[in-house]
C-alpha angles and dihedrals in degrees: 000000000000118000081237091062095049091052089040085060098035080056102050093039085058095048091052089044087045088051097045088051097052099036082052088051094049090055096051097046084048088060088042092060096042091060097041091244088206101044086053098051095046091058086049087071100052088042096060103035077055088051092044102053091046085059098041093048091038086053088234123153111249087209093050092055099045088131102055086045088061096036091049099045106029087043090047082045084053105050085033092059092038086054088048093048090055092049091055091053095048094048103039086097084070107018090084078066090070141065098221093050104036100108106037109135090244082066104037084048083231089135118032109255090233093047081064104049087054089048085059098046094050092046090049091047092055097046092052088051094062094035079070088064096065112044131315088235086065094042097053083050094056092056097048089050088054088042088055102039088049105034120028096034113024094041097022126025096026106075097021116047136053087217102058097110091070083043094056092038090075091069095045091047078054099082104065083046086053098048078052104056096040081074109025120020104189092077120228129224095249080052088059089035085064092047089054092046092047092047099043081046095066114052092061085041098057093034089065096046079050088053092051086039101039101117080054101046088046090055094039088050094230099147094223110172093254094053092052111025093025130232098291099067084023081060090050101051092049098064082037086069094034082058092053090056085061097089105037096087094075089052087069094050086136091074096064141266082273094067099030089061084044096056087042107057086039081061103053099033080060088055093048095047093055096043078049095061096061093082096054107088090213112095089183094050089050091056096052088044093052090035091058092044086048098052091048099049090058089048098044103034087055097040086059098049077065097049109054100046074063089056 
């Protein structure tokens, strides 16, 4: 055999091989964006820090309860990325309208519409299944999160009402409540006090995504606060919710003096940069500047619930 046939077949090896991995990326990548892969992940956070606090107040061993902490994450990841494979079926008809969700497989028609609602069912249906091997109490409240998430806001309040970012707020505030009542359910009021601050969180979050999106949103006909009542009462009601977030820290006093001068100062650096703001000209430049605020104080304020149960 010629050296030119060994390399002819070494090349052509390596291009199938080249081909099978990327068809197999591209797959993957595909699934990723059916289920929302950061939306999942950011509501990993709150669910465990839910999960975390119930067995630390509760004085419960993390390490003796390994199993309720799989069932009860991995089960809350699965019914949040069925709900989110649904969403994107029930909006693909509008989703081609708008930059960020252009090229979703439900829009390129890379993966069949109806394949996907039976992903998401599936996926709902799992998750639901090890969720019932925590408590009944987290379980219901995975389904009304996926009730919630589905129905009133993806095929209701969405498209409808101007007020459908409050709407779809109650089922991301659900997943600290879940990670609760995996391990307690009789929920306590600092479970309930997570649920507030994550839904009070939310409306001056995705306003100011609907600031930065608004051209989008207005083609797509979402009727996103910016996009009905403008930026300047969409600026208001912004610092309205910002203001909200100002007495929930001391909700959360069992957590320490620490935290609750952390939260604090999170809460109020939040206000001033929005009052701030007022003075910038640019509409566009106030919103990314609130949005990025926005995503590390979630990061920050429930990384440091964890933290100083450690301390």
């Amino acid at each position: 055999m010629s050296n030119s046939k060994v390399y002819g077949d070494a090349a052509i090896e390596s291009d199938a091989a080249g081909i099978a991995s990327g068809a197999k990326t591209s797959v993957w990548k595909d699934f990723m964006a059916l289920i929302k892969i950061g939306i999942v992940n950011s509501n990993l956070i709150t669910t465990f820090t839910g999960l975390w606090l119930a067995l630390h107040f509760s004085g419960q061993s993390f390490l003796d309860h390994l199993d309720i902490v799989f069932f009860a994450v991995v089960g809350s990841s699965l019914i949040i990325g069925g709900s989110c494979a649904i969403n994107n079926y029930i909006d693909r008809d509008i989703d081609h309208l708008m930059e960020r969700t252009k090229t979703r497989p439900t829009v390129t028609g890379k993966i069949v519409p109806g394949k996907v609602l039976v992903l998401g069912i599936l996926l709902i249906g799992l998750g639901t299944l090890l969720l019932s091997f925590t408590t009944v109490t987290a379980t219901v409240i995975g389904l009304l999160g996926v009730f919630s998430y589905v129905v009133l806001y993806t095929m209701w309040s969405k498209r409808q009402l101007v007020s459908n970012t409050i709407i779809g707020s109650i089922s991301g505030a659900v997943p600290p409540l879940i990670g609760w009542a995996a391990i307690d359910g009789n929920l306590d009021i600092m479970a309930w006090s997570l649920f507030v601050l994550m839904f009070v969180w939310q409306p001056p979050h995705f306003y100011a995504l609907a600031m930065r999106r608004v051209k989008e949103y207005k083609a797509a006909g979402i009727p996103m606060l910016p996009v009905v009542k403008g930026f300047r009462t969409t600026k208001i009601h912004i610092l309205i919710w910002v203001a909200l977030l100002l007495p929930i820290p001391f909700l959360l006093t069992k957590l320490g003096i620490p935290f609750l001068i952390l939260a604090s100062v999170l809460n109020i650096g939040w206000l001033v940069l929005g009052i701030y703001g007022y003075k910038i000209k640019d509409d566009i430049k106030w919103a990314k500047l609130m949005f990025v605020y926005s995503l590390q104080y979630l990061t920050i304020i429930f990384t440091a619930m964890v933290i100083v149960t450690l301390i």
